[in-house]
N, C-alpha and C positions, 0 to 999 in steps of 0.2 A: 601171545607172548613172543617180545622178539629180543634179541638177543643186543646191550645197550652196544655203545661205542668203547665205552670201558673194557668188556669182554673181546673185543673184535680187536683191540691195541695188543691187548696179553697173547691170544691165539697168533696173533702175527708174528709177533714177538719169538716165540716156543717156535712158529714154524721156521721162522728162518734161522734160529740155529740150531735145529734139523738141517734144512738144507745144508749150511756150511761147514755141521759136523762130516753128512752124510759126502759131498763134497773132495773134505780132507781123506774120507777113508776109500774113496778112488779113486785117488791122486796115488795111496798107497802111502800117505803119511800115518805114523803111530800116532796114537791119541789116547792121551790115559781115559780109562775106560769109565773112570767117576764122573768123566764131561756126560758121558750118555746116560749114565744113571742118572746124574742131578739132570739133565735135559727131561728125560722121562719123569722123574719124580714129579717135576713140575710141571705138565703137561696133566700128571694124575693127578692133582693135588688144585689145579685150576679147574677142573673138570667135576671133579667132590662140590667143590665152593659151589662153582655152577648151580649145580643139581640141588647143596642144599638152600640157595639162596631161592633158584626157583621154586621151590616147595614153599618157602616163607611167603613168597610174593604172592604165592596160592592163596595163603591160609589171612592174608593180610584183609583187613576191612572195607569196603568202597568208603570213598568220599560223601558226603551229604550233600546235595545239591537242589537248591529252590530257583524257581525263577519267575521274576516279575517283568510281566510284557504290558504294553496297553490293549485293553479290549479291545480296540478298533486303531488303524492306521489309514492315512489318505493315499494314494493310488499316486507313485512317483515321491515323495515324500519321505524325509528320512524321520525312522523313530530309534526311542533307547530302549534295549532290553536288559536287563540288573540278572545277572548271576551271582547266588549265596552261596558258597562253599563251606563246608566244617569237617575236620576230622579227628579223630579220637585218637591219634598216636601220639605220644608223649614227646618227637623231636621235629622239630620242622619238616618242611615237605615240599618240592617243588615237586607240580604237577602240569603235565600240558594237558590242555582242555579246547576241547571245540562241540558247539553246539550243533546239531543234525538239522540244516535249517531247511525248510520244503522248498521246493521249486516253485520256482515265482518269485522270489524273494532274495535281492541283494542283498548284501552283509560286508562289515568292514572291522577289522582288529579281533577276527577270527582266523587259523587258531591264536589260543596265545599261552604262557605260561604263567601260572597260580601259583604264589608261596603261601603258603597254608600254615598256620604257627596255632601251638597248639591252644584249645579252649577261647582260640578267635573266628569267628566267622569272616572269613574274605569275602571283598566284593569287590567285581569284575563288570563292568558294562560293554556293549556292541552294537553297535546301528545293523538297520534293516532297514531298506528300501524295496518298498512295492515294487513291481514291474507289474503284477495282473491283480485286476481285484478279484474277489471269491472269500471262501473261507479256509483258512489254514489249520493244521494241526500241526504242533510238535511235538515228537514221540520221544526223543531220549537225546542225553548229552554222552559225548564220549571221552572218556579220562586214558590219560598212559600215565601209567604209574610207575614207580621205579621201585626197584626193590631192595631190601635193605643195605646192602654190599655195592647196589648199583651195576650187576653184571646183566640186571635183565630191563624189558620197560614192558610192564601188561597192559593190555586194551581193556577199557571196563566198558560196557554200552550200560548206563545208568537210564532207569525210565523217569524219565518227567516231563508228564502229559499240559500240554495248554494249548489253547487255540486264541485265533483272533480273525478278526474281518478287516478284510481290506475295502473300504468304500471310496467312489469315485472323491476327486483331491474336491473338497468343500470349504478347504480353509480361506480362499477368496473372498466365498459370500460370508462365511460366520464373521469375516471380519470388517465385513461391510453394515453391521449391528453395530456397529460402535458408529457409525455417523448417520449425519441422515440421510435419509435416504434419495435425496433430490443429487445431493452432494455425492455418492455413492455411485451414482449411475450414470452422474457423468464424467464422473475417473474409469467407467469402465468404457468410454467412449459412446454412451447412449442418448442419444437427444430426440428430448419431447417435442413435440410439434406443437404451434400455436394451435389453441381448441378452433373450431368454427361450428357454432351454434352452441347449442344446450345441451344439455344430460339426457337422459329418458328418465329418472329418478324423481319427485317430488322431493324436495327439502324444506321449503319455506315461504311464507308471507312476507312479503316485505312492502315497503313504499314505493312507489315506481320512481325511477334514477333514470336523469338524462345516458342514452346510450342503449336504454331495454327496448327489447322490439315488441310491437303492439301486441303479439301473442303472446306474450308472457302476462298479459293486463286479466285477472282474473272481477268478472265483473259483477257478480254474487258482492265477491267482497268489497269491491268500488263502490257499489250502490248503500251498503251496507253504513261503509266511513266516510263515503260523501267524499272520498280523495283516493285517487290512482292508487292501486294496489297491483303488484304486480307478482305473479309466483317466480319461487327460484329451485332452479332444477340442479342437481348433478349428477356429474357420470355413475352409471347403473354400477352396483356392485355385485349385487347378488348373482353372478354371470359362475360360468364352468367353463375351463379350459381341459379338453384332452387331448395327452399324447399318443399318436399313435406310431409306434417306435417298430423302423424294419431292423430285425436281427438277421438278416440272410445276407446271402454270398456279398452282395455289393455294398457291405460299411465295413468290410473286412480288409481296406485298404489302407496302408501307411502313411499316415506326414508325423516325422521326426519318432518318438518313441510313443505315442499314442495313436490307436487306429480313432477311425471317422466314427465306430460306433462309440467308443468311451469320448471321443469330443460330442456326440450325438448325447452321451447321457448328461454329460456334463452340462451343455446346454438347456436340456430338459429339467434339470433343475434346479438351476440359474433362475431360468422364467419360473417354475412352479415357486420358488422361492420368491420373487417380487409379485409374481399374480396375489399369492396366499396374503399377503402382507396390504395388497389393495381389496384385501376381503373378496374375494371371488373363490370359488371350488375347485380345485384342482385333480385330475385322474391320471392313470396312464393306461395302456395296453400296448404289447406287444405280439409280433407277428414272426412267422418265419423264424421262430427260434427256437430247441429243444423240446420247449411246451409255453404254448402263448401263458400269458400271465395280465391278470386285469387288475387294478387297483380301481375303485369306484369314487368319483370323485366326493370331494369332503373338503372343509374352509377348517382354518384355525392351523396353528404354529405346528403342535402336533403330527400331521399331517405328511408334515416334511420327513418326518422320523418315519413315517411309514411307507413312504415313497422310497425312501434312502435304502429300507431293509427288502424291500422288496424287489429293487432291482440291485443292489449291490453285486450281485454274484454273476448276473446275464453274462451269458456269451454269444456273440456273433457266429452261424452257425453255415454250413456250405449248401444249405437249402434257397432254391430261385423264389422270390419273393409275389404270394400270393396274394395282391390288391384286395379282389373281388372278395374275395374267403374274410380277410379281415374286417372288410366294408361292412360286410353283413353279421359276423361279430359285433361289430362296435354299434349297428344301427338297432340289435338285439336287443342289449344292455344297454343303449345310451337312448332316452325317448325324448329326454329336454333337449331345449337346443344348447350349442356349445360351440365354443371355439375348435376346434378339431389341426392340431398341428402335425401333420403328415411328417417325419423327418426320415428320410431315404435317397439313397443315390442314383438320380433319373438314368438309365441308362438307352436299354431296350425294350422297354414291358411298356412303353408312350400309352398303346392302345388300350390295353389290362387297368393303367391307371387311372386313364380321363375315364373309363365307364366306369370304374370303383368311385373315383372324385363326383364326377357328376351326381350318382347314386349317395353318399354323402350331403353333397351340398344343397341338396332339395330336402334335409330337415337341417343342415349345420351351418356353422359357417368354416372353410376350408381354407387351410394354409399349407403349401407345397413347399417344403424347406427340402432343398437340392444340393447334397455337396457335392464339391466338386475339388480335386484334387491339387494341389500344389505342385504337384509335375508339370502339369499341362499349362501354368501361368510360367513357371520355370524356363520351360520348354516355348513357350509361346514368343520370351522376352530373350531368348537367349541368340548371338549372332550364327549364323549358317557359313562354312565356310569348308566342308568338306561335302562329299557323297552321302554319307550316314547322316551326317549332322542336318540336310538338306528331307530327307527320307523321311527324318523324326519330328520334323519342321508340318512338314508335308500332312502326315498323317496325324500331328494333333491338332492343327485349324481345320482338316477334314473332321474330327473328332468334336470339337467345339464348335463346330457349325451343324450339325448335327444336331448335337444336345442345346443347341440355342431355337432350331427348327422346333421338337421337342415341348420346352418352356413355352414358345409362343403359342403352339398350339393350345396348349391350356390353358393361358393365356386369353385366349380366343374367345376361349365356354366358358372367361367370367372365373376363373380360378384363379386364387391368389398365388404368386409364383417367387421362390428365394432362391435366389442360385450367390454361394456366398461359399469360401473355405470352410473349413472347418475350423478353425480358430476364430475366424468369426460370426461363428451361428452364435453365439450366445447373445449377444450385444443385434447380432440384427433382430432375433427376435424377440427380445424383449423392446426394440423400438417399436417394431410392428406392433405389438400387442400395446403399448403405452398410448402410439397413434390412436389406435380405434377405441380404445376406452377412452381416449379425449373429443373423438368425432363423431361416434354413433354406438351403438347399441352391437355387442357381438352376437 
């Protein structure tokens, strides 16, 4: 309970003529002596009010307060939250209200003030913007209330419990369901490669058509209809993609308001999202993070929704990234082969992860997705014209020559290698993965 503005005018008020009475009487000027009584009377008499208004404001009822959020929000993404207000006084009411919003979570047209009339529910709306995914709780809204006279304003902390999840921002791919999908992929700047050859798939019989190469001529059935028959294959579907996602020290790095690991998840599934869609399996595992975490792969739409909950909350963690340890993880659980997309930021661990890759890629197939930071193209492009500026120059083509040594050597042993920002993993690697489902067999 704090003491309103209303009360703070009158106290001022009462005090300074005290001082001016107090003043006059040592200058040595007379002053009839009813000035000090009514001065005082009414110093006693704001002081009563006070005390019984405060007591009122005690005895007064909270407000009713509901609030309707959405169960999930996207990651950067503004949503609405509906506060209901009701109260049971018989004269209107203006209240200030601000909701206890968790950290992690922007907000906008909070606090604010509620006029409240009676036997109406008010409603009151305010955006929230993600900054981190996880899961939230809201525990309590808080009211100041004024009390009858207005000489006071009380704190009420009201409970009202909800929660919601914040999941990586999806709204990109759900809205790429609304077209097709050919059309879809390459608004997002992805381009399929001319096929060269055939499927590994059986599909069909057909009649042989100038352009088929002799081994598609199935001669069972030529003999059979006495006219070229030729088989027609397509790209294998039945296939499994897994992610093996680093949550340690090195995706813990910034471009703009998202780190390399939430563009790392975002990418992840981007692709599981067109893989599932071209009927293949999709998994994930994670490494280097609080506690590894496996999803086992599985085909159908479904799927998506259990990827989504599963890694929504991951955090990037200041643990150095164990290759070898995950390799033998994933080659435990994984015995089919798969596409296996490594997504980690190549640094200094080169030799830790050609032996993990290589151990890998003699059951899998291996893709090395490498970010690489938006500083160092920054930095790389930028002109040199002092000491410092020269120093910074210096030491990121030291740094990217380096990490390009690195790449090649993996390179080297036959490992497939992505060195791409992080804004655009998504789109390289769903070309990649589109490439080799139109070339060969993963």
């Amino acid at each position: 309970m704090k003491p309103s503005r209303l009360l703070l005018i009158w106290l001022a008020l009462l005090l300074l003529v005290s001082i001016v009475l107090g003043a006059f009487q040592a200058l040595g000027r007379e002053l009839p002596s009813s000035l000090i009584s009514i001065n005082w009377g009414l110093l006693l008499a704001l002081l009563a009010l006070a005390v019984i208004d405060a007591l009122r404001l005690r005895g007064l009822p909270s407000p009713r307060i509901k609030r309707q959020m959405p169960g999930s929000l996207a990651l950067g993404r503004w949503g609405e939250v509906k506060l209901e207000v009701a109260h049971e006084f018989a004269e209107p009411l203006n209240i200030n209200l601000f909701d206890h919003v968790p950290d992690g979570l922007a907000f906008e047209y909070l606090p604010t003030v509620v006029e409240l009339q009676p036997g109406h529910v008010s409603q009151l709306t305010y955006r929230l913007r993600p900054l981190e995914r996880g899961h939230f709780c809201f525990e309590q809204c808080e009211v100041n209330l004024p009390s009858p006279l207005g000489l006071w304003s009380g704190k009420r902390l009201l409970s009202v419990r909800d929660e919601t999840r914040v999941y990586p921002d999806f709204t990109r791919i759900y809205g790429g369901e609304l077209r097709a999908v050919d059309n879809w992929l390459s608004q997002l700047g992805i381009r399929q490669r001319q096929r060269r050859g055939q499927g590994q798939e059986f599909h069909q019989l057909r009649e042989f058509r100038e352009g088929d190469s002799l081994r598609q001529i199935d001669w069972k059935a030529t003999a059979r209809q006495r006219t070229p028959i030729a088989r027609e294959y397509e790209d294998e579907r039945d296939q499994q993609v897994i992610f093996l996602l680093d949550c340690g020290r090195q995706m813990r790095s910034q471009d703009g308001e998202l780190s390399h690991f939430d563009h790392a998840l975002n990418a992840c599934l981007l692709l599981s999202y067109v893989a599932l869609r071209q009927g293949d399996a999709v998994g994930m595992s994670t490494f280097a993070g609080d506690e590894p975490r496996h999803v086992a792969p599985a085909k159908g739409s479904g799927q998506l929704n259990v990827l989504l909950n599963a890694v929504y909350d991951l955090r990037s963690t200041q643990r150095p990234a164990d290759y070898q340890a995950a390799a033998s993880q994933l080659l435990a659980r994984q015995k089919r082969r798969a596409l296996v997309v490594l997504v980690t930021n190549l640094r200094d661990e080169d030799e830790q992860l050609l032996a993990a890759v290589k151990r890998l890629s003699a059951q899998h197939r291996v893709l090395v997705a490498s970010l690489r930071e938006q500083a160092l193209d920054t930095l790389r492009q930028s002109t040199v014209q002092t000491l410092p500026e020269a120093l910074a120059y210096c030491g990121t083509i030291d740094f990217l020559n380096d990490r390009s040594q690195r790449h090649e050597r993996l390179t080297a042993h036959g490992v497939a290698v992505m060195d791409v920002r992080p804004a655009e993993l998504g789109a390289g690697l769903v070309t990649s993965y589109m490439s080799w489902k139109k070339t060969a067999a993963i």
